[in-house]
N, C-alpha and C positions, 0 to 999 in steps of 0.2 A: 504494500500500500504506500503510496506516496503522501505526501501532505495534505491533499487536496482529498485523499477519500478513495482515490481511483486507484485500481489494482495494478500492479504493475505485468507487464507479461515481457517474456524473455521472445525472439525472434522465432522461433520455433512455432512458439504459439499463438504470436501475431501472426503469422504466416495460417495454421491451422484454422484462426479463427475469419480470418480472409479469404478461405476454401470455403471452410461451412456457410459464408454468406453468400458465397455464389451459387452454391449450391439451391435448384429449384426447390427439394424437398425437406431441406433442414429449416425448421421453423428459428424467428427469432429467439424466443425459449426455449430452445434447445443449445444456442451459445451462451443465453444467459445463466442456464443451468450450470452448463459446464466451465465457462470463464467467468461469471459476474457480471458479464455487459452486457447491462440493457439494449433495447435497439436502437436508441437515442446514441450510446455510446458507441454502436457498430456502425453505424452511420457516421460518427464524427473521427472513430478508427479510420473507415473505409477512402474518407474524405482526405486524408493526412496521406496516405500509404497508398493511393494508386493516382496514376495520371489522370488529370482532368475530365480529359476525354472518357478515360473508362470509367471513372467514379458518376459520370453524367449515364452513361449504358448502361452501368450496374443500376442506378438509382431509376432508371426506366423500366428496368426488368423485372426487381420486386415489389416497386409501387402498384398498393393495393394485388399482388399474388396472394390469393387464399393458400395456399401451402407455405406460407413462410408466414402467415400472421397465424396462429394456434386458435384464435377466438374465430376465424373465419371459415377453419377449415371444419369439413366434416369426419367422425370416424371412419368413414369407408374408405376415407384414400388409401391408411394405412402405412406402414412401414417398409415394405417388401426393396430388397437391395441384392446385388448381387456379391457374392464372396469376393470377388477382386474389384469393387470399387474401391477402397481405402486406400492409401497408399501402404505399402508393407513396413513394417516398422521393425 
């Protein structure tokens, strides 16, 4: 945590957490769960850490996406993934 309240993240995880927002089916609660940031906060992540141009793309592509807000989505979309989407670790 830095002074201000805000968690701090090592490059690793900024990097992870800039995957899962591009990602169509990873809700924003689901970075929030796993790193602390709000989507306010992955928004002003997202804002810092990618070019202009793509922070304008990104921010077209999940405004208002029902699968990346949790409150919009329904239970039938579901989970379902495939074993080699992740990156191997």
């Amino acid at each position: 945590m830095d002074s201000t309240g805000n968690r701090l993240l090592d490059d690793s995880q900024i990097s992870r957490v800039i995957e899962m927002a591009w990602e169509d089916r990873t809700p924003f609660g689901a970075i929030e769960h796993s790193y602390g940031l709000s989507e306010s906060k992955v928004i002003k992540l997202m804002r810092q850490k990618l070019k202009p141009s793509s922070f304008r793309l990104w921010r077209k592509r999940v405004n208002n996406r029902a699968t990346k807000h949790q409150a919009k989505r329904s239970f039938d979309v579901g989970r379902a993934h495939c074993k080699t989407q992740y990156k191997q670790r």
